[in-house]
C-alpha positions as CSV (number, residue, x, y, z in Angstrom):
1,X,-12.4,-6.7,-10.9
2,X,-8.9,-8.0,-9.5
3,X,-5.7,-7.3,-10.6
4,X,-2.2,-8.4,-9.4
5,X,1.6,-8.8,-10.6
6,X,1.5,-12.6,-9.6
7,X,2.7,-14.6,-12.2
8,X,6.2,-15.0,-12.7
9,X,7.5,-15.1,-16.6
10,X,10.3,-15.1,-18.6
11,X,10.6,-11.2,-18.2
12,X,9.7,-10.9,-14.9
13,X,6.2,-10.3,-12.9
14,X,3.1,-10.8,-15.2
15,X,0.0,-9.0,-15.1
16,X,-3.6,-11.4,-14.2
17,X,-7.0,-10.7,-14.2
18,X,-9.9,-12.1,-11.6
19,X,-13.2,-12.2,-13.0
20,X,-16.4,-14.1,-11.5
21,X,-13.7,-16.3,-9.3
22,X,-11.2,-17.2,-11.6
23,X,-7.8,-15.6,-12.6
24,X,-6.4,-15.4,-16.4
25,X,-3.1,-14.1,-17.3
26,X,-3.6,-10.7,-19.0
27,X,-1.0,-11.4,-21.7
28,X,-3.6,-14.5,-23.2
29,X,-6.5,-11.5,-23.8
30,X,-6.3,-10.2,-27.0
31,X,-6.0,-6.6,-27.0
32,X,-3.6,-6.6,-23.5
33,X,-0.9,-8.8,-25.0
34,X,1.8,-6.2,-24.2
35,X,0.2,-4.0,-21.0
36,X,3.2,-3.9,-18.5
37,X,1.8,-1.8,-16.1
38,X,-1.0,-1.6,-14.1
39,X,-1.8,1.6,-14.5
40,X,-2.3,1.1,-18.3
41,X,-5.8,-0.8,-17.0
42,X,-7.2,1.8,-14.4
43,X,-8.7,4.3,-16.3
44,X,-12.6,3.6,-17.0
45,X,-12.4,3.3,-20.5
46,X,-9.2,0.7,-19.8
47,X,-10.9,-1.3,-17.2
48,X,-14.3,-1.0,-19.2
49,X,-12.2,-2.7,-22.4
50,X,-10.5,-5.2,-20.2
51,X,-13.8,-6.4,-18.3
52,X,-15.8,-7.0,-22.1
53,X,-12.4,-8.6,-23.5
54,X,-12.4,-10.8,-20.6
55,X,-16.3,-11.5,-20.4
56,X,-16.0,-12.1,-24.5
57,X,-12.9,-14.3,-24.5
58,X,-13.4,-16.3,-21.0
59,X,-14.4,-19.3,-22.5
60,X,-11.3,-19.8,-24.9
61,X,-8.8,-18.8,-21.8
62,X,-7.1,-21.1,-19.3
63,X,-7.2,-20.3,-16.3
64,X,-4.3,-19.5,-14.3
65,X,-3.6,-19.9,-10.4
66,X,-1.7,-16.9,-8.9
67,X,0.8,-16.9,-6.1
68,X,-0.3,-14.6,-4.1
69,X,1.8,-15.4,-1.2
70,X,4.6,-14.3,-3.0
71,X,3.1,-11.9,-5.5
72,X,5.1,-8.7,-6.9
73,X,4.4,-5.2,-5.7
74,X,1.5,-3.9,-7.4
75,X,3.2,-0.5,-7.8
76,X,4.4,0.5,-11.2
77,X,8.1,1.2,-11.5
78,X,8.7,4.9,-10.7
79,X,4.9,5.8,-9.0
80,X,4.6,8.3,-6.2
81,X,3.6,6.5,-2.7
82,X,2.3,9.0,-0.1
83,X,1.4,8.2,3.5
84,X,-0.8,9.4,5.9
85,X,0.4,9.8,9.5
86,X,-1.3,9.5,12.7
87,X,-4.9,9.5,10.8
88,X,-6.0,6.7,13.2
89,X,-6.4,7.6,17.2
90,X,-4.8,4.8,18.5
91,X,-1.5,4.9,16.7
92,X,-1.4,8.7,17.5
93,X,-1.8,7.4,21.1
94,X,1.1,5.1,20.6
95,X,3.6,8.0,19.7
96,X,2.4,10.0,22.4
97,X,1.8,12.5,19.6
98,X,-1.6,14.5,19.1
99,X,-3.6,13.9,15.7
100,X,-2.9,17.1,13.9
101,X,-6.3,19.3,13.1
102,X,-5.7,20.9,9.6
103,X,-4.9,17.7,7.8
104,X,-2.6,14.5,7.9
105,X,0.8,13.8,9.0
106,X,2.4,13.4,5.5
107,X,5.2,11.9,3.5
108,X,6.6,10.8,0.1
109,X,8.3,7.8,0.3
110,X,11.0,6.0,-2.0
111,X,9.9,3.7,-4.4
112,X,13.1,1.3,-3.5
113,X,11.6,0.5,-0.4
114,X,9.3,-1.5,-2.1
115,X,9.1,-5.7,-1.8
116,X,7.3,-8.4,-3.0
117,X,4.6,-10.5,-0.9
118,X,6.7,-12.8,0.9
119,X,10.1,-10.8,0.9
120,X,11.8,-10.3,3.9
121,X,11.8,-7.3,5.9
122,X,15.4,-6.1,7.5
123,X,16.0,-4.4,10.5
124,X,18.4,-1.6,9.3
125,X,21.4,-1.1,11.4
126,X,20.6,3.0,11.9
127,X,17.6,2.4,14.2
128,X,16.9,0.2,17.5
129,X,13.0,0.1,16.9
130,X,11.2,-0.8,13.6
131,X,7.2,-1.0,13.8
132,X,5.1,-2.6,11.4
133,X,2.0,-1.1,10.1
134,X,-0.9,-2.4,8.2
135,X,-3.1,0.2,6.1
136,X,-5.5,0.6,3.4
137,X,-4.4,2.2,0.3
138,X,-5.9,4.0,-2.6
139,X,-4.8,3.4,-6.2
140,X,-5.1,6.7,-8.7
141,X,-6.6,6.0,-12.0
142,X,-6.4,9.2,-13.2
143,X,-4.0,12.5,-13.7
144,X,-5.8,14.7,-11.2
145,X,-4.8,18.0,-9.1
146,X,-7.4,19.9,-6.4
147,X,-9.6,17.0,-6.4
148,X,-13.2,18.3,-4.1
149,X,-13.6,15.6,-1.6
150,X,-17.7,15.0,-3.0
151,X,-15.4,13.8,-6.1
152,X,-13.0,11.1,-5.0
153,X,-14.0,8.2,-6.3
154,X,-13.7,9.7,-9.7
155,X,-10.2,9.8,-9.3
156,X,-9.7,6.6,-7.1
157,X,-9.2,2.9,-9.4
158,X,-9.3,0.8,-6.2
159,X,-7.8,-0.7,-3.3
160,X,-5.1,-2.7,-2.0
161,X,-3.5,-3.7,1.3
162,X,-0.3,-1.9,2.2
163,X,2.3,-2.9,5.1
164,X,4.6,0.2,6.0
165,X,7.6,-0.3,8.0
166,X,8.7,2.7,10.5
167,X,11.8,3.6,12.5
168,X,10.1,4.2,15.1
169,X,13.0,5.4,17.3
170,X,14.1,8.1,15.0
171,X,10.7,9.9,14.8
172,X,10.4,9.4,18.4
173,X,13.5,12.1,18.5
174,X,12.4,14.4,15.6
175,X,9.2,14.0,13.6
176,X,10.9,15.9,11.0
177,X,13.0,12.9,10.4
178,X,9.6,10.5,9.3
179,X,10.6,10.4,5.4
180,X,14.3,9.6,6.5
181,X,12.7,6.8,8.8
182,X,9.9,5.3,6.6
183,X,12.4,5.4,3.0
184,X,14.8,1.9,4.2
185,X,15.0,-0.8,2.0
186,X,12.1,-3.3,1.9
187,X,10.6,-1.0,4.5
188,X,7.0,-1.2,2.2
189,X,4.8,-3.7,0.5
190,X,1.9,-3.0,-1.5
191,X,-0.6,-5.7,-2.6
192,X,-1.3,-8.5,-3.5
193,X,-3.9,-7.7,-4.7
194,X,-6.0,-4.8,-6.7
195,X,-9.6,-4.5,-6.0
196,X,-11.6,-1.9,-8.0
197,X,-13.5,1.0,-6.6
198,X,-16.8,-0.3,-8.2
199,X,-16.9,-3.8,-5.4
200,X,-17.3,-1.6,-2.8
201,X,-19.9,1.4,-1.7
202,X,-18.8,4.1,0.6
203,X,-20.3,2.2,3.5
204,X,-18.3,-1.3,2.5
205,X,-15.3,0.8,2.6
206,X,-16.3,1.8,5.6
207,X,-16.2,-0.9,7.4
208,X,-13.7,-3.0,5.9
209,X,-11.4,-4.3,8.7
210,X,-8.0,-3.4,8.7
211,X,-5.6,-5.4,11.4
212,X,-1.9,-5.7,12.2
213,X,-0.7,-9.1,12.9
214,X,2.3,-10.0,14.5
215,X,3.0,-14.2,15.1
216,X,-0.7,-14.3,14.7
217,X,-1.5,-11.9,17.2
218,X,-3.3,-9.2,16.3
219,X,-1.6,-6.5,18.1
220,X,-3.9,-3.5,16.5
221,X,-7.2,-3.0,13.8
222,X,-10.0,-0.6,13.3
223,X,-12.2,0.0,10.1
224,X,-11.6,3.4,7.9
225,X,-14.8,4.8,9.8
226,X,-12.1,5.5,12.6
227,X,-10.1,7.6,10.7
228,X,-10.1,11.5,11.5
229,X,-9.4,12.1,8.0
230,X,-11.6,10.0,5.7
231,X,-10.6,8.4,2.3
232,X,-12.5,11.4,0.4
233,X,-10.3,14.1,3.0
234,X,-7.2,12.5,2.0
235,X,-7.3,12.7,-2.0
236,X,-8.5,16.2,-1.6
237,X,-5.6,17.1,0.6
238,X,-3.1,15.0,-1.3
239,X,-4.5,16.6,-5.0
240,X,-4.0,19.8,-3.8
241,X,-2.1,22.5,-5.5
242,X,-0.1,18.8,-7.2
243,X,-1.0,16.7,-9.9
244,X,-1.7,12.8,-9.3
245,X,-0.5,10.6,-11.9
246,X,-2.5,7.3,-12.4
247,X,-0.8,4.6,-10.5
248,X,0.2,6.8,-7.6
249,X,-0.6,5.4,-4.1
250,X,-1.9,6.9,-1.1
251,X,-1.4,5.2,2.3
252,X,-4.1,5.7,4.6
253,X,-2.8,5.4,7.7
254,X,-2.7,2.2,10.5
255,X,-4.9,1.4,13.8
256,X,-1.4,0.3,15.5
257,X,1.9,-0.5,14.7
258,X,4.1,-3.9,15.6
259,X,7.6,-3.4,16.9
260,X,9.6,-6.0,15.1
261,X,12.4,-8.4,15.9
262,X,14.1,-10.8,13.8
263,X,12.3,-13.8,13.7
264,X,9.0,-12.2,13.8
265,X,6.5,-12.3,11.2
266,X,4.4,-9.5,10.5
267,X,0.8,-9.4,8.5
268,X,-1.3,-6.9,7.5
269,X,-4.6,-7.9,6.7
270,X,-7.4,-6.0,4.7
271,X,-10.9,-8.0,4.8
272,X,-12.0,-8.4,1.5
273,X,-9.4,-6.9,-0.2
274,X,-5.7,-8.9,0.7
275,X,-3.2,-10.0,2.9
276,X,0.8,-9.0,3.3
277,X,2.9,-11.3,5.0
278,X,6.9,-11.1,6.0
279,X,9.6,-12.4,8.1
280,X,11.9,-10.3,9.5
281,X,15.3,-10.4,9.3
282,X,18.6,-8.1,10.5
283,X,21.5,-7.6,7.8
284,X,23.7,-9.8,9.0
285,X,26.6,-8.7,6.9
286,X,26.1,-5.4,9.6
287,X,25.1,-6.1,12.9
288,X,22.4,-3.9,14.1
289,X,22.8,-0.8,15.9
290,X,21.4,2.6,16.6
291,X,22.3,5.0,14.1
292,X,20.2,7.9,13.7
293,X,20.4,11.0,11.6
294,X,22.2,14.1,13.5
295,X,19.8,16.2,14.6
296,X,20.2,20.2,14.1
297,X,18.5,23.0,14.4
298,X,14.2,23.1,13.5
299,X,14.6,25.5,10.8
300,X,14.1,24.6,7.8
């Protein structure tokens, strides 16, 4: 099953369904009149309920035609985003930086940063070199804490794309600046679209292609099987010790980022799953310029 903030009502982004290739608005199936959040629908039991309502009640629905291209964030107001860092050879090669052994690089990330399919990205004044990076992400469906690798689809609802913006620059100088550097304004997008866990099998996932494109160049992609930590690694390592509420996200790191410039437009494309684009813009209200956080001692 899909699922995706695209339709626009009077209260803001609606919820629709996809089912057998066509798309309904979840507020015309009775039982989901009033779901505002996706996470209300990832649960088994939720997404068992919402596949019979929408297999009973298909033939007395209209169909609907989402906007994908400029489709709301998929993230519920207030989840948890975490990232990944350096999970993927070649963007450790691109820092110059070697892939750490124990586990991920790893942040938390703002859920301000977050825009819409479509929105534009801006190039914040405090940094001289923004990348772009296209990932896969994981969708939680369940509160979960020390999760066993062997048991991560359990917890997992499905997938989505995921662009994730970096100031490149300012990690460059100090790693221990990365949640500083990824947490800008629109500096994250998260979409279109929500495919569930059960479309795929380990070895789909596996393969499913994940590219950075910059002006229609792909400048980077690579397939999960590339990562050094796996999708099962990474929701053992981010349960641990800490619960997962359902709708948190978990960014699984990028084959390659895009430096960006205003004027550019940046993609990330997941096969089979979605696509992210944006133009790129500076704040013209405040010039751009090189601003970065004062850098002090390494303790703490």
């Amino acid at each position: 099953m899909r699922i995706a903030k695209s339709i626009t009502s009077a209260s803001g982004p609606a919820i629709a369904v996809g089912h057998e290739g066509q798309w309904f608005a979840l507020s015309d199936i009775k039982g989901h009149e009033n779901v505002t959040r996706i996470s209300e629908l990832t649960g088994d039991a939720d997404l068992r309920a919402l596949r019979e309502a929408v297999e009973r009640q298909a033939a007395e629905l209209a169909p609907v035609r989402p906007d994908f291209e400029l489709a709301a964030t998929i993230v519920d107001p207030g989840a948890d985003i975490w990232g990944a860092g350096l999970n993927y050879r070649r963007h450790s090669e691109d820092l110059e930086s070697e892939q750490p052994r124990s586990g991920p690089g790893s942040y938390l990330r703002p859920a301000n940063c977050l825009i819409a399919n479509g929105g534009h990205i801006e190039l914040p004044r405090q940094s001289g070199r923004v990348t772009a990076e296209a990932e896969l992400g994981l969708v939680i469906k369940t509160p979960c804490k020390n999760v066993d690798r062997s048991e991560w689809r359990s917890v997992v609802a499905g997938v989505t794309a995921v662009l994730d913006m970096t100031a490149e620059d300012v990690i460059r100088e100090n790693p221990r600046h990365i949640p500083w550097a990824k947490g800008f304004d629109t500096f994250c997008s998260v979409g279109p679209v929500l495919v569930t866990l059960d479309e795929f099998s380990d070895a789909d996932l596996a393969s499913l292609r994940v590219a950075t494109v910059r002006n229609g160049e792909t400048v980077a992609a690579a397939t999960p099987a590339d990562m050094k930590f796996g999708l099962d690694c990474l929701v053992e390592y981010f349960s641990a010790g800490r619960t997962l509420e359902p709708g948190t996200v978990i960014c699984t790191g990028t084959p390659g980022a895009a430096p960006l410039s205003a004027g550019d437009t940046v993609r990330a494309v997941v096969e089979h799953v979605g696509t992210l684009t944006h133009p790129v813009r500076k704040d013209e209200a405040h010039p751009q310029e090189t601003r970065r956080p004062t850098t002090h001692s390494e303790g703490g």
